[in-house]
C-alpha positions as CSV (number, residue, x, y, z in Angstrom):
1,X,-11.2,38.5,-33.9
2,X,-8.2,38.2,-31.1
3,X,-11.2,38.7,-28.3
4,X,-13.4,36.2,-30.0
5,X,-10.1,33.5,-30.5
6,X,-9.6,33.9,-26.5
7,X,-12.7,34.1,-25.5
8,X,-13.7,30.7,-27.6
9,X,-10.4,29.5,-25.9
10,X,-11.6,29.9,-22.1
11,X,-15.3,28.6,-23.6
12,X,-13.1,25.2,-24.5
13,X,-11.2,25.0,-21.5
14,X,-14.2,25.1,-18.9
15,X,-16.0,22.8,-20.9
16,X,-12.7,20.5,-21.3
17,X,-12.4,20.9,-17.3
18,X,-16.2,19.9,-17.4
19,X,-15.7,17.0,-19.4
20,X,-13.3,15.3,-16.5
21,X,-14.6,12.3,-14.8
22,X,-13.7,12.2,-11.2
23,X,-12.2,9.7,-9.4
24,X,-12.5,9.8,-5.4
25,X,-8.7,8.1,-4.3
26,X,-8.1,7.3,-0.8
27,X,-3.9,6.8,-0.7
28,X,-1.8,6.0,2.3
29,X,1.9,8.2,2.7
30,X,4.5,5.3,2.1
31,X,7.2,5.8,-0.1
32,X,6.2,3.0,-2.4
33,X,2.8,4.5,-3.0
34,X,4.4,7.6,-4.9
35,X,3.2,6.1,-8.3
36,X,-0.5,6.0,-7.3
37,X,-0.2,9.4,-5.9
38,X,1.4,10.8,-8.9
39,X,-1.8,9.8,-11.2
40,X,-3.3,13.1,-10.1
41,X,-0.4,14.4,-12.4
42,X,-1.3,12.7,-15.5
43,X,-5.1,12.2,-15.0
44,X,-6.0,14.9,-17.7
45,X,-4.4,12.9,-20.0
46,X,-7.4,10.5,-19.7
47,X,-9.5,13.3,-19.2
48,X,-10.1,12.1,-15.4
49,X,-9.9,14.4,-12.3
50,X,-8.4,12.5,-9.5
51,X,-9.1,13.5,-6.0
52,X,-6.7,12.3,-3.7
53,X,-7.4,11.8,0.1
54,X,-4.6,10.6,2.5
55,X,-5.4,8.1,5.1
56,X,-3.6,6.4,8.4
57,X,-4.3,3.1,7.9
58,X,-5.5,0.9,4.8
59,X,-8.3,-0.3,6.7
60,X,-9.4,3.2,7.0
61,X,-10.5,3.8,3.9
62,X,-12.7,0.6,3.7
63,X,-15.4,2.5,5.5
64,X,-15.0,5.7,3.4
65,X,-15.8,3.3,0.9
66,X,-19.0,1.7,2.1
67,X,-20.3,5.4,2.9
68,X,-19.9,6.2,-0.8
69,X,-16.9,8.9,-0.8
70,X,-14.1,7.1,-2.5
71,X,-14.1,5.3,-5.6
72,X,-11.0,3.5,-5.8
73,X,-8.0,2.9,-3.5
74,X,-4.2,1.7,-3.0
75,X,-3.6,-0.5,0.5
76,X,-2.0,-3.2,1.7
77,X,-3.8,-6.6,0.4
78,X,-4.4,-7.6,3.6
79,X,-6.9,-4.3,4.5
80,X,-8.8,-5.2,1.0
81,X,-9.1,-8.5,2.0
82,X,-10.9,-7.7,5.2
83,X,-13.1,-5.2,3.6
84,X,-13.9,-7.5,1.2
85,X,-14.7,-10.1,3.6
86,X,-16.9,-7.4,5.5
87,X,-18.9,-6.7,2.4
88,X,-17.2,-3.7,1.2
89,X,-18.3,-3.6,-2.2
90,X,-14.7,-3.5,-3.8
91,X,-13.1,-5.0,-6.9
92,X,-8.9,-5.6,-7.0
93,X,-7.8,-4.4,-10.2
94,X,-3.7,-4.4,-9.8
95,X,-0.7,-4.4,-7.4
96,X,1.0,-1.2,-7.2
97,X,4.2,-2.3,-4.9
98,X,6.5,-5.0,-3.3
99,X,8.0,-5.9,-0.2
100,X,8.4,-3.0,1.5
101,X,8.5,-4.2,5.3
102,X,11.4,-5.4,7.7
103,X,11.6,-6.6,10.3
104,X,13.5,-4.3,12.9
105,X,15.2,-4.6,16.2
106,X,17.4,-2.3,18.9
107,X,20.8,-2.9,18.6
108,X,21.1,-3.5,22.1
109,X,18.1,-6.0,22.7
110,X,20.1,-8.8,21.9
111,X,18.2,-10.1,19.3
112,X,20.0,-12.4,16.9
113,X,17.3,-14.5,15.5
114,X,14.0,-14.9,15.3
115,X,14.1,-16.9,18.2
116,X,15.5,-13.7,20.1
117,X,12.3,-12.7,20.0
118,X,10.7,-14.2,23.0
119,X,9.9,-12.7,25.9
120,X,10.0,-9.6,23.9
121,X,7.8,-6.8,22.6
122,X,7.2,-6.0,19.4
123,X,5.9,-3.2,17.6
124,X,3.2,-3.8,14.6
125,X,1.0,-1.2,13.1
126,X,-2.6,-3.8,13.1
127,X,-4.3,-4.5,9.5
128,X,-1.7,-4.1,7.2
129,X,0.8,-6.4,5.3
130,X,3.4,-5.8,8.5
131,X,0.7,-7.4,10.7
132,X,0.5,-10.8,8.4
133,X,3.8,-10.6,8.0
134,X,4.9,-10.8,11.6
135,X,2.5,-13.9,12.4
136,X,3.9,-15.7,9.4
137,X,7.4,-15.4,11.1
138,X,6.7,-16.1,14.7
139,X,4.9,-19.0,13.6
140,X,7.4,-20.3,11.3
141,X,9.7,-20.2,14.6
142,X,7.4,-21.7,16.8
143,X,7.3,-18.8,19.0
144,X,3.0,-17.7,20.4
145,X,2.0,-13.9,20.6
146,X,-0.6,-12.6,22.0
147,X,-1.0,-8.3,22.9
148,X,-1.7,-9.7,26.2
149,X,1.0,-11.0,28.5
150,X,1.4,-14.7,28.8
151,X,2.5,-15.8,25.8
152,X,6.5,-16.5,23.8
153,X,6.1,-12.7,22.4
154,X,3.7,-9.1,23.6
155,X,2.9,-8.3,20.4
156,X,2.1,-3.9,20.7
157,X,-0.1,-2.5,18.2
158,X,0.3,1.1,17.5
159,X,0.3,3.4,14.4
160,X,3.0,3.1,11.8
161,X,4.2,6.7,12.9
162,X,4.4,5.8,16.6
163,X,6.3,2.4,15.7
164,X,10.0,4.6,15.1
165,X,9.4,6.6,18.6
166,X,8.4,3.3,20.3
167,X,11.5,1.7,19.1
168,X,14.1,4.8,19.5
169,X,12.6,5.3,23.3
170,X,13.1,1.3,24.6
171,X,9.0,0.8,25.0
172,X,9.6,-2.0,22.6
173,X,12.3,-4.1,21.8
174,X,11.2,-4.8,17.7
175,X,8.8,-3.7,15.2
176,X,7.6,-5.0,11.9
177,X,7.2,-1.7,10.2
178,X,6.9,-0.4,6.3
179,X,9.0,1.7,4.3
180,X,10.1,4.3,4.6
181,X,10.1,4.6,8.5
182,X,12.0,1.5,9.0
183,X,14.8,2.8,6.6
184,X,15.1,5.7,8.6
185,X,15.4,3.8,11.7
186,X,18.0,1.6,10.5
187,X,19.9,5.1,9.3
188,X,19.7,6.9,11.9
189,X,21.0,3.7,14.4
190,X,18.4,3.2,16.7
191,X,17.3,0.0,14.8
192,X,19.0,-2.9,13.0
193,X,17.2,-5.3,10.5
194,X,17.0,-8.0,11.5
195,X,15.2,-9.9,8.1
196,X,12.8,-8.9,5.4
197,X,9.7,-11.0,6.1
198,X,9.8,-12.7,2.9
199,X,10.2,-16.4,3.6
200,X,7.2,-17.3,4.3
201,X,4.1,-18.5,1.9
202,X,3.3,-15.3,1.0
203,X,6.7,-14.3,0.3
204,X,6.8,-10.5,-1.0
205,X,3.5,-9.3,0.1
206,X,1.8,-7.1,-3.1
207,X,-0.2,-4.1,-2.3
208,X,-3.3,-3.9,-3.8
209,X,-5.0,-1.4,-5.9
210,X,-8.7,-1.9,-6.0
211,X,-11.6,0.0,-7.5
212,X,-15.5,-0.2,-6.6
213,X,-17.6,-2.7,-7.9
214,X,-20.0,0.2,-9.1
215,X,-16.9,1.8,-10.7
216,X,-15.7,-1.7,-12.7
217,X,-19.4,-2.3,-13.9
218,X,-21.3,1.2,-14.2
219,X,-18.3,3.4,-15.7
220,X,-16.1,1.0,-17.1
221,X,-15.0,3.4,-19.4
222,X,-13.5,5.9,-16.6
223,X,-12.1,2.3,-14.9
224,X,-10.4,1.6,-18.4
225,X,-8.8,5.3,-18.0
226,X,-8.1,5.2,-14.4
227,X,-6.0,1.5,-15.1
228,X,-4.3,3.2,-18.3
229,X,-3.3,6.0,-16.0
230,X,-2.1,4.5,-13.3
231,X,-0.1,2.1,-15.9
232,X,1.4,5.0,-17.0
233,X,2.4,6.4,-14.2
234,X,4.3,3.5,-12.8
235,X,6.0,3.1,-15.7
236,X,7.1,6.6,-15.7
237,X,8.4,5.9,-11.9
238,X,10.1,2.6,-12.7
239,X,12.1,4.3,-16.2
240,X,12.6,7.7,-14.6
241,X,13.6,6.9,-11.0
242,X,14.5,10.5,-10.4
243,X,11.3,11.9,-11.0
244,X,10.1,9.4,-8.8
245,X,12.7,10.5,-5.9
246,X,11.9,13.7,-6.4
247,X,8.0,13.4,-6.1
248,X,8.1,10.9,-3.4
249,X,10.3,12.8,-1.2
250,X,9.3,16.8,-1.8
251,X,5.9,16.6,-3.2
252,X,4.4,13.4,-0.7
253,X,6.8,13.9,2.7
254,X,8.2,17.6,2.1
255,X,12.0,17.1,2.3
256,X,11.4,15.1,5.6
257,X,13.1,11.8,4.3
258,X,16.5,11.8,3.2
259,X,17.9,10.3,-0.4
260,X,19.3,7.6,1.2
261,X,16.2,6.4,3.6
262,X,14.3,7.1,-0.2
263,X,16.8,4.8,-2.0
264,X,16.6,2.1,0.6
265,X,12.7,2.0,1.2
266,X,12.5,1.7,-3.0
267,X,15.2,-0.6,-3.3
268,X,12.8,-3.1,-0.3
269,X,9.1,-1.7,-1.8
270,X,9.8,-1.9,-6.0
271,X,7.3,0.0,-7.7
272,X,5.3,-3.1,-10.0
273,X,2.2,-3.3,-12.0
274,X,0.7,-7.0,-11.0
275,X,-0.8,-9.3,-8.9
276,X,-2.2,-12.8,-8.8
277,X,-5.0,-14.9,-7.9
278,X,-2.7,-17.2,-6.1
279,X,-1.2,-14.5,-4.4
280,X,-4.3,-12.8,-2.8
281,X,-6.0,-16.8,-2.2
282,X,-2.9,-17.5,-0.1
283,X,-2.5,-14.3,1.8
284,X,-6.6,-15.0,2.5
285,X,-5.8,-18.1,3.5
286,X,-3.3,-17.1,6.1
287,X,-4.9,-14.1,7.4
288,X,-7.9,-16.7,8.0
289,X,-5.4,-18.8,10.0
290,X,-3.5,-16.2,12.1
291,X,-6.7,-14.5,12.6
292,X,-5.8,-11.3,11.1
293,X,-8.7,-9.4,9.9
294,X,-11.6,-11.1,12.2
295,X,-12.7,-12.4,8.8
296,X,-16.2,-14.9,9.5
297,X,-16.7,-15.6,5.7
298,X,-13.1,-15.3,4.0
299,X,-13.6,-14.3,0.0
300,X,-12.3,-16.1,-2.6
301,X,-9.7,-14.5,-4.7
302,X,-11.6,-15.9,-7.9
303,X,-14.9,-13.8,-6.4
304,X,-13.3,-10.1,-6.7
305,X,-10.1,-10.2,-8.6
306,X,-10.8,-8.9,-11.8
307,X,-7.3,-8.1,-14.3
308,X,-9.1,-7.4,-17.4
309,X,-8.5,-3.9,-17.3
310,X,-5.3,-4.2,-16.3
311,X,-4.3,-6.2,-18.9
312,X,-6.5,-4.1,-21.9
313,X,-3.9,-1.3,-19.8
314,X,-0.7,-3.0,-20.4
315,X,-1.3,-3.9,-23.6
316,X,-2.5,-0.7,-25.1
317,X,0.9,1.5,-23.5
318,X,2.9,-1.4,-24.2
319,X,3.9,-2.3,-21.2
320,X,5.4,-6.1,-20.2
């Protein structure tokens, strides 16, 4: 009988295993996207299987997308917004972050102000909420960029784990990086902020969480699950923050950023739930203006934002 009780047991596990709907999740390694990465953690729960794949860039995974390989994915607005805009058949469901972006200069550059800024070069990795960000604040001073010479500031484009080594060897005088790299510049001195880019129209800039359209109409069910999990989890990271530290900086970056470049990106990039229709129109709006994107036909936020599940989320777990 023992035999037949464990036997019977493996039977139900495989076929519980089987039962698992998979979600393909492209991610980016920023300390404010620990909550999305820790779904994989409680996507049993929901009876999903969440396959995580890392990317360099936001606008990286919009083609990983369009080729059919991942089903959902957490970026800055700005890279959904272009997708979208290219036809990426994608769907934003929540915001997962805030903030988390400063504004950084070497000490000895002389930079005071904004203003400080021309004749300068600064750092910027291209298509994420940094980018935006920047343009918003030169422009708001009155000062052009170009990343050709000739204009107020040379604005450099290079990946967001080049921008630190940039910085720290005098190849650029600023940068307008995320968390937690600009954290750990600012601790280990070879940077100063010099603002968080808030103060613009966009103000905080939201990251985005977005789903397929094929996922939010053909298994809504598993889009349902996927929203109540990742609901879950950020609640989990906003009422435990320890947990959070601890998955963000040994799990995601293996002990290579400190508790105190950890406390300081989270304290710039607050885990969240939401996001508005406002918010992605106006962030549209300005990418549109600055450029940013190479966007011919712009979407309308009212086209592709779609809360519902968000909301069904919230309200079953809860959550405010």
């Amino acid at each position: 009988m023992r035999v037949k009780a464990l036997l019977s047991l493996a039977v139900s596990s495989v076929l519980s295993l089987c039962a698992q709907d998979v979600v393909r999740l492209g991610n980016l390694k920023f300390a404010h996207y620990g909550a999305v990465s820790y779904m994989k953690d409680l996507a049993p729960k929901y009876k999903l299987k969440i396959e995580e794949r890392m990317f360099a860039k936001g606008i990286d995974i919009n083609p990983a997308i369009v080729a059919g390989e991942i089903d959902a994915s957490a970026a800055a607005l700005d890279a959904a917004i272009a997708g979208r805009a290219a036809g990426v058949p994608i769907v934003v469901v929540a915001g997962f972050a805030r903030g988390g972006a400063r504004l950084v200069v070497r000490p000895d550059a002389g930079i005071r102000s904004l203003k400080d800024l021309k004749g300068k070069k600064v750092g910027v990795a291209r298509g994420g909420a940094q980018e935006l960000l920047l343009l918003a604040e030169l422009a708001k001073a009155g000062l052009s960029w170009s990343d050709k010479p000739g204009k107020d500031v040379l604005v450099l484009y290079l990946p967001f784990a080049d921008l630190n080594q940039a910085l720290m060897a005098r190849n650029i005088d600023a940068m307008c990086q995320s968390e937690p790299y600009s954290s750990q510049a600012i601790n280990r001195k070879f940077g100063v902020e010099l603002l968080k880019p808030y103060d613009t129209p966009i103000g905080e800039p939201i990251r985005a969480l977005v789903i397929t359209e094929k996922l939010y109409k053909e298994r809504r069910d598993v889009a349902q699950r996927f929203l109540l999990c990742f609901v879950e989890a950020t609640k989990k990271f906003i009422d435990e923050p320890k947990t959070a530290e601890t998955f963000v900086r040994e799990t995601m970056f293996k002990n290579q950023i400190t508790a105190a470049d950890y406390q300081d990106a989270i304290g710039n990039s607050p885990f969240s739930y939401d996001i508005s229709l406002q918010h992605v129109q106006i962030t549209t709006d300005l990418m549109a203006k600055y450029g940013v994107g190479k966007m011919a036909n712009p979407p309308k936020a009212g086209d592709w934002v779609r809360l519902d599940l968000l909301q069904e989320a919230k309200k079953q777990l809860k959550v405010q």
